[in-house]
C-alpha positions as CSV (number, residue, x, y, z in Angstrom):
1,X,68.0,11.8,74.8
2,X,66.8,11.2,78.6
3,X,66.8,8.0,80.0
4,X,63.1,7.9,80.7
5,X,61.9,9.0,77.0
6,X,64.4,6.7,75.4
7,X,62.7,3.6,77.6
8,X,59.5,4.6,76.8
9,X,60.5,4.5,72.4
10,X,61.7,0.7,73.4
11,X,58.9,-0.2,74.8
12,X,56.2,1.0,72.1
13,X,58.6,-0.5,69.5
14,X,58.6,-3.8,71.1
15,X,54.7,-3.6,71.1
16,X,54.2,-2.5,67.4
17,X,56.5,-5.7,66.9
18,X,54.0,-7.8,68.5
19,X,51.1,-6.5,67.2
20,X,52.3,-6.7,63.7
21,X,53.4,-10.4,64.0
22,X,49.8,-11.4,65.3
23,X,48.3,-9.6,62.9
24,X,50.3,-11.6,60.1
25,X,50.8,-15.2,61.5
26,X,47.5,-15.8,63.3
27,X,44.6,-13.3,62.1
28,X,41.9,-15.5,60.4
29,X,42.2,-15.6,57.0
30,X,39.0,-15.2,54.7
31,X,37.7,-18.7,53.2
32,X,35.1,-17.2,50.4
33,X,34.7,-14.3,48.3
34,X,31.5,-12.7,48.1
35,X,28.9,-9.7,46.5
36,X,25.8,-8.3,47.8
37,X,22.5,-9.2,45.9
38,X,21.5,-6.3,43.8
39,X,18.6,-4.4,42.6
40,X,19.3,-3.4,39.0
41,X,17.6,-2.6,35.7
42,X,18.8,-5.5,33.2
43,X,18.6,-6.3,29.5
44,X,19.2,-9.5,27.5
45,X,20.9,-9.2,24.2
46,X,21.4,-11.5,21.4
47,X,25.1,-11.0,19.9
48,X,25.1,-11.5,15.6
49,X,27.1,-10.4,13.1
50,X,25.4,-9.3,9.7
51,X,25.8,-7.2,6.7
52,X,24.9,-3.5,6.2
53,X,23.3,-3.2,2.7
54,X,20.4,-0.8,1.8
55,X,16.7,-1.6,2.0
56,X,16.2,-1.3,-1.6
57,X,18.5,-2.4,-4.3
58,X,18.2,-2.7,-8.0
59,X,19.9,-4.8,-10.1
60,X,20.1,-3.0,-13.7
61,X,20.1,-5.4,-16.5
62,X,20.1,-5.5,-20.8
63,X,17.1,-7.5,-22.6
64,X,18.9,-7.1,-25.7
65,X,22.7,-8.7,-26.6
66,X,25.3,-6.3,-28.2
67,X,28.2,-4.5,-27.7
68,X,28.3,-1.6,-25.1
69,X,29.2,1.6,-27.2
70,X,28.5,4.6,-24.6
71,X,28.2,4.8,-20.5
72,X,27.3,7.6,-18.9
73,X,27.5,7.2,-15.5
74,X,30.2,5.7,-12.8
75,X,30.2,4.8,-9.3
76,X,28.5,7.0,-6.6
77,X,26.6,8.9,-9.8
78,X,23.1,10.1,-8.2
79,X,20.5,8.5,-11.4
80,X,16.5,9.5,-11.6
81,X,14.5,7.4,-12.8
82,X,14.3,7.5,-17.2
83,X,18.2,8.1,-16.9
84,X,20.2,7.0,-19.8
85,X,22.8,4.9,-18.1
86,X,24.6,3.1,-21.1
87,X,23.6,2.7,-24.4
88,X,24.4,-0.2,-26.6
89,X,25.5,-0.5,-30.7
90,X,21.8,0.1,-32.0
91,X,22.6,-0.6,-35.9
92,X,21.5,-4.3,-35.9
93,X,18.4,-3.4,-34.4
94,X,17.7,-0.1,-36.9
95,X,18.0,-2.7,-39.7
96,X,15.9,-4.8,-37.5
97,X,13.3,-2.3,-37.7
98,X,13.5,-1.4,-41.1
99,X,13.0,-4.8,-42.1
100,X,10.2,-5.0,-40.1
101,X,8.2,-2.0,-41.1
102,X,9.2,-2.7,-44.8
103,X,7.1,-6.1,-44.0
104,X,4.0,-4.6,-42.2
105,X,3.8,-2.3,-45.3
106,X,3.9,-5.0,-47.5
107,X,1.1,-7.2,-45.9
108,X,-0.5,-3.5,-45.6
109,X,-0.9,-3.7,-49.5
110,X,-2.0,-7.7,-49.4
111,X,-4.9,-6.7,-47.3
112,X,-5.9,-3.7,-49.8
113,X,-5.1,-6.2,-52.9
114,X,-7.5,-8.9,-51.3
115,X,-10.1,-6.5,-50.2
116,X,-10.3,-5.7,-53.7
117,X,-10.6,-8.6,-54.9
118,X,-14.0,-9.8,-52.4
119,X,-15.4,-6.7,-53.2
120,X,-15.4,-7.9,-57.0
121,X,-16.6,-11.7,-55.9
122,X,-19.3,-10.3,-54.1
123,X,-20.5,-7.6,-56.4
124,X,-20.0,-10.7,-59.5
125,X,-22.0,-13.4,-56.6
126,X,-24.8,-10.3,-56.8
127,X,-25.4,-9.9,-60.0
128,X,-25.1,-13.7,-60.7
129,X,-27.9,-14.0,-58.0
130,X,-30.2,-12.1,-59.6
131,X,-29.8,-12.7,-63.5
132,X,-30.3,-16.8,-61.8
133,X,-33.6,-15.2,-60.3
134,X,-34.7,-14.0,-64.0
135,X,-33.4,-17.8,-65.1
136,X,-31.2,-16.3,-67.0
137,X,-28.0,-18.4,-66.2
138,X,-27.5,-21.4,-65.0
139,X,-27.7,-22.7,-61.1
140,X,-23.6,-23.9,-61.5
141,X,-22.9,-20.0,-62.4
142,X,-24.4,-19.0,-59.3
143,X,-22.7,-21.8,-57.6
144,X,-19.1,-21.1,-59.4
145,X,-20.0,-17.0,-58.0
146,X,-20.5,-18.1,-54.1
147,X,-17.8,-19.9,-54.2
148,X,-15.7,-17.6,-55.5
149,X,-17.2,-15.0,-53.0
150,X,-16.2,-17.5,-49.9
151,X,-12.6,-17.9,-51.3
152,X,-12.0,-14.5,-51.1
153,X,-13.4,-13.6,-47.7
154,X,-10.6,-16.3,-46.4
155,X,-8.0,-14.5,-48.6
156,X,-8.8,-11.5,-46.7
157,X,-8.9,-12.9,-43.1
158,X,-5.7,-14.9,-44.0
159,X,-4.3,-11.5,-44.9
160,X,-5.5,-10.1,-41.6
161,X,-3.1,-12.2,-40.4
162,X,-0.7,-11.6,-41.9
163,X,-0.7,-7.8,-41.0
164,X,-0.6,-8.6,-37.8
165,X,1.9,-10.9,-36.9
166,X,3.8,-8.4,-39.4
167,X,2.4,-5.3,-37.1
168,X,3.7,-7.5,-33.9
169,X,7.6,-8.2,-35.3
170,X,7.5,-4.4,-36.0
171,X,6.7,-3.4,-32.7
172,X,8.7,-6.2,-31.3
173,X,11.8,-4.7,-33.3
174,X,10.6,-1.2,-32.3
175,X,10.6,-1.7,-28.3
176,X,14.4,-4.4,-29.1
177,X,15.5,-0.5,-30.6
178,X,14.5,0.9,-27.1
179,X,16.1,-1.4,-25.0
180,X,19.4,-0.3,-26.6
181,X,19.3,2.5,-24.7
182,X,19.9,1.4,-20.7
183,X,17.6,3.5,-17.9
184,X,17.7,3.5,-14.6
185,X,14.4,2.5,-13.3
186,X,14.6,4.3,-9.8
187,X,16.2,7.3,-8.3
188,X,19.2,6.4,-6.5
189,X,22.9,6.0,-6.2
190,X,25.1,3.2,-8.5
191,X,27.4,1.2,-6.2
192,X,28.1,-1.0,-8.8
193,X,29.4,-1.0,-12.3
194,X,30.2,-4.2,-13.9
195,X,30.2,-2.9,-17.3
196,X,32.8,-1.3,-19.7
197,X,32.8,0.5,-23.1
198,X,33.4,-2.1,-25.9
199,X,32.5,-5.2,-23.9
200,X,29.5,-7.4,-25.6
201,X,26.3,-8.3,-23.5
202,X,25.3,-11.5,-24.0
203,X,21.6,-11.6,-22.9
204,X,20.4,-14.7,-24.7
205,X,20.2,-17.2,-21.6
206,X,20.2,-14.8,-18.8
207,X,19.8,-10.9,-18.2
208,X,23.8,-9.6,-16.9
209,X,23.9,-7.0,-14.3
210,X,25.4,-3.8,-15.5
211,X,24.8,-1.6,-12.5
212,X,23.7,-2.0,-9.2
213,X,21.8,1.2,-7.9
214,X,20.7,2.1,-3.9
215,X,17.4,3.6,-4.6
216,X,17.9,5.1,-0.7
217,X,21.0,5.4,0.9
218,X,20.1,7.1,4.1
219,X,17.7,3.8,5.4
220,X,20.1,1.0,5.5
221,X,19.5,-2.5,6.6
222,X,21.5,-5.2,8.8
223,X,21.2,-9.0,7.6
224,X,22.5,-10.8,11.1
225,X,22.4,-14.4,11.1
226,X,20.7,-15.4,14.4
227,X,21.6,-19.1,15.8
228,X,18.5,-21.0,15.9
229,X,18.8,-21.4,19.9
230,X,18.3,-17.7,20.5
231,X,16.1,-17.0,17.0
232,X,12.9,-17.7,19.6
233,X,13.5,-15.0,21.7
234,X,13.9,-12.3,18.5
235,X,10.5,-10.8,17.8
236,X,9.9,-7.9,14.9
237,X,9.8,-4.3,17.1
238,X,12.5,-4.8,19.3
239,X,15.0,-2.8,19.6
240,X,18.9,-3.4,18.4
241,X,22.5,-1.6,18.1
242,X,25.6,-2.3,16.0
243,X,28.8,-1.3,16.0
244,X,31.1,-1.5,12.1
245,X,34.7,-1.1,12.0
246,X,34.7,2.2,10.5
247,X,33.7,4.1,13.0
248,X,33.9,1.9,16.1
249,X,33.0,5.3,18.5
250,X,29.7,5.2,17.3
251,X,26.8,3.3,18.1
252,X,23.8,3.0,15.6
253,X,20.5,2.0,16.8
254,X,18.0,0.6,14.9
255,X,14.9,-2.0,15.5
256,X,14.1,-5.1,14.2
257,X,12.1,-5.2,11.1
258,X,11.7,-9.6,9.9
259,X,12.8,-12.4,11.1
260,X,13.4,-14.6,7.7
261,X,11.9,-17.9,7.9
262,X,14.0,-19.4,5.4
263,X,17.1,-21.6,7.2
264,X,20.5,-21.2,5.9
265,X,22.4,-24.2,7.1
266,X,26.6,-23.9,6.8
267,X,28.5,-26.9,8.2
268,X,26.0,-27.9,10.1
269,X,25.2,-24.8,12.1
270,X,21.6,-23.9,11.3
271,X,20.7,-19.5,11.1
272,X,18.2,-17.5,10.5
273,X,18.2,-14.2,8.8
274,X,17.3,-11.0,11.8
275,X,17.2,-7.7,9.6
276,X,17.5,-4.5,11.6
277,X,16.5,-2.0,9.8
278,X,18.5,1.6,10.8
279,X,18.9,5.6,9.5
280,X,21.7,6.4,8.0
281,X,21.4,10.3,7.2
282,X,25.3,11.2,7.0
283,X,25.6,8.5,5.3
284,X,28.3,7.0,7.6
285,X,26.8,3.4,7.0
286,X,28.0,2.1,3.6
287,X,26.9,-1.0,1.6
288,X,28.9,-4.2,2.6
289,X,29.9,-3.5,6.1
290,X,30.4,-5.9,9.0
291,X,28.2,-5.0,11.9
292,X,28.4,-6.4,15.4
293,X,24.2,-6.5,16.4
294,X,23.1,-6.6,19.9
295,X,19.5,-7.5,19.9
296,X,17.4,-6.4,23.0
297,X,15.1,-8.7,23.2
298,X,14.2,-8.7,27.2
299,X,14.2,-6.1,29.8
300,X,13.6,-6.4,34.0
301,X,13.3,-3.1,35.5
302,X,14.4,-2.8,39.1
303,X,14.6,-6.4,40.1
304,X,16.8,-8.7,42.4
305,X,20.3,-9.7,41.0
306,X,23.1,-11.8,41.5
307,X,26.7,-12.2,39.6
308,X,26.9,-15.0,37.4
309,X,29.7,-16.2,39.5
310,X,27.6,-17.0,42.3
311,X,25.6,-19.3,40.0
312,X,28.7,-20.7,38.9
313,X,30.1,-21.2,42.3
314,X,30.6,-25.3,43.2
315,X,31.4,-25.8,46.7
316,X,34.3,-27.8,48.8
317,X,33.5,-31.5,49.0
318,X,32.8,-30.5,52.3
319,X,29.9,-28.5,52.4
320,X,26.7,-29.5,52.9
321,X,24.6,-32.0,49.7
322,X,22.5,-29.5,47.3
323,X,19.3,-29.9,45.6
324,X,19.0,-30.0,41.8
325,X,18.4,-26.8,40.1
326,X,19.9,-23.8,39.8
327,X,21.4,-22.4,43.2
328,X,23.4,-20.0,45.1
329,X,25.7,-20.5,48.0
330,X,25.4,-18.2,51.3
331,X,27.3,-18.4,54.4
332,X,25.5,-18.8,57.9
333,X,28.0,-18.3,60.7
334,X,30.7,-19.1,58.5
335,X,28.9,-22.7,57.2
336,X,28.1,-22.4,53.4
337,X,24.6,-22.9,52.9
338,X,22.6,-23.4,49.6
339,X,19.8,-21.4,48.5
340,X,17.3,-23.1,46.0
341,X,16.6,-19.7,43.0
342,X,14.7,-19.2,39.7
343,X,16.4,-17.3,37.5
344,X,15.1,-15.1,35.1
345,X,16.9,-12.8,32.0
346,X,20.5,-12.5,31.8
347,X,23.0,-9.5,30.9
348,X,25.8,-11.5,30.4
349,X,27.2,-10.8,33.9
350,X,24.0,-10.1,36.1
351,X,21.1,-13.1,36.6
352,X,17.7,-12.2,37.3
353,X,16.4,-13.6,40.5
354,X,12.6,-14.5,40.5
355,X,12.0,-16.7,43.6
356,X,14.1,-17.6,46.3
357,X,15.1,-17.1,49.9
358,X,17.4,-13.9,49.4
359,X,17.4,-10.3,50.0
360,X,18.9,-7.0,48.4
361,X,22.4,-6.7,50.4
362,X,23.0,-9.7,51.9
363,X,26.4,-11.4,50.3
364,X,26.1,-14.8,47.7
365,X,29.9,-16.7,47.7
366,X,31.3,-15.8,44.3
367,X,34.5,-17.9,44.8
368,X,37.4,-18.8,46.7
369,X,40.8,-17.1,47.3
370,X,42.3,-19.7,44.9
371,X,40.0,-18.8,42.2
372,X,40.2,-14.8,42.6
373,X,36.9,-13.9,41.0
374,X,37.2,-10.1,39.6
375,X,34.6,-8.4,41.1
376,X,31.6,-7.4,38.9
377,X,30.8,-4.3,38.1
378,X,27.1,-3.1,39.1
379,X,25.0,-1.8,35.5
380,X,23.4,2.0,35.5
381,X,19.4,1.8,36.4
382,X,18.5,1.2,32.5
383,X,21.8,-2.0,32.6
384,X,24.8,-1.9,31.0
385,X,24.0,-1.0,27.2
């Protein structure tokens, strides 16, 4: 190598040494960490958990107490409404009805025996009337006939009576006979079967379930329990989407149908009831899943944002006192200076800003170099959902 190029290599490796080492030991080194203010489209969410069930559900019951002798369908069987489902031992209650009808007939024949027998009194209270007329017998014969006439028209209404309480037991017996025979009172599917061949219902005190049918399976329902801090901001219309284990790809949307008034209180923590009513036509949603709801119940379109950090940022003791109230920190020829805000909605990671001194661009501290805020990411122009 010449002697003048190999001088000239020293010398611009002796200056890349230098540069390199004031770049390292004495360049400034930065104090804060900051983001732009935004313009963003943002929503707020309320975050439940629930219970997917369907909107309508029956619960399939026995009025009568015997022993199961025939079922005909299972789980998942598609019912209409009339269907036989089970059918239980119907001998007691045939004898039940024979018994019955044997009765009505009877009283039947006491009604016909003491018709018979006014329509003599009267006819013999007649014909006593007049011969007493013609003075032909005495007044107490006349008497003796009235009263036999007014005896007889209580024998008949006493009768009455009779038939009818006899013509209710028969019926009653009648429509017991019926109930053996266990129909499904709606079209829909059976989830449930809590019944077996040869077990005895017991429906004395109170009605068992044998089935439980889904009268529609493709609208489904979310029960979310809703913490009564946020239950305020839940109103019926707005829109909400789930996620359930089974298919944790998919996102189902659906929209907010009641808010329950009733509390439910569980150690403590008081909840209200938010249903979210949702399609379901593959019938991917089934009966007793978990569902994770977000409920969108505020939206800002276009408006001035700021991380959450920056709202979260506390300064160095020495930087200058802050007023109460929310605030953001912004430097001002490298001297943090606070800026007074009202906040609006929240994402989660973005804050509405309503009113204060800032503008779209210009950076809000996040943090310091010890505390290595990650940097958050900006939302789409309809937010992050």
């Amino acid at each position: 190598m010449p002697m003048r190029t190999w001088g000239a290599s020293l010398a611009l490796l002796w200056g890349l040494t230098l540069l390199a080492g004031g770049c390292g030991a004495g360049a400034p080194r930065e104090k804060y960490h900051t983001q732009p203010v935004s313009r963003l489209s943002l929503e707020e969410t309320v975050v439940a958990n629930g219970t997917v069930n369907p909107v309508s559900t029956v619960l399939v019951g026995s009025q009568v107490s015997g022993k199961i002798v025939e079922i005909f369908v299972d789980y998942n069987s598609v019912v209409k409404r009339g269907q036989v489902v089970a059918r239980i031992d119907p001998r007691l209650f045939e004898a039940k009805v024979a018994e019955t009808r044997a009765r009505y007939q009877q009283t039947r024949a006491d009604l016909a025996r003491a018709q018979a027998n006014l329509a003599d009194a009267e006819n013999d209270y007649h014909r006593f009337r007049k011969l007493w007329e013609e003075q032909l017998v005495a007044r107490d014969e006349l008497d003796n006939a009235y009263t036999r006439f007014q005896s007889e028209q209580a024998a008949v209404r006493a009768v009455q009576a009779q038939v009818r309480a006899a013509a209710a037991a028969y019926k009653e017996a009648l429509t017991n006979l019926e109930y053996t025979a266990i129909t499904s009172p709606v079209d829909g599917v059976v989830v449930s079967r809590n019944v077996d061949v040869g077990q005895t219902v017991a429906a004395s005190f109170q009605t068992p379930t044998l089935f439980t049918i889904a009268q529609d399976l493709t609208r489904m329902q979310v029960e979310t329990a809703v913490d009564e801090g946020e239950v305020g901001k839940v109103r019926e219309g707005q829109e909400a989407t789930f996620t359930v284990d089974a298919h944790p790809g998919t996102t189902f949307r659906g929209r907010v149908t009641s808010v329950r008034l009733a509390p439910q209180i569980v150690q403590n923590v008081v909840t209200y009831t938010v249903v979210v009513s949702a399609d379901n036509p593959d019938f991917l949603l089934k009966p007793g899943m978990t569902a994770t709801v977000s409920l969108k119940v505020a939206k800002a379109e276009r408006v001035l944002a700021v991380p959450n950090a920056a709202l979260r940022f506390r300064p160095p003791e020495e930087a200058p006192p802050a007023p109460e109230g929310p605030l953001v920190w912004v430097l001002e020829q490298g001297a943090l200076k606070p800026v007074p805000v009202q906040t609006g909605l929240t994402d989660g990671a973005w804050t509405e800003i309503r009113r204060g001194e800032l503008k779209e661009g210009q950076p809000v501290v996040v943090g310091t170099p010890e505390t290595r805020p990650r940097p958050v990411p900006r939302p789409g122009p309809r937010g992050p959902f």
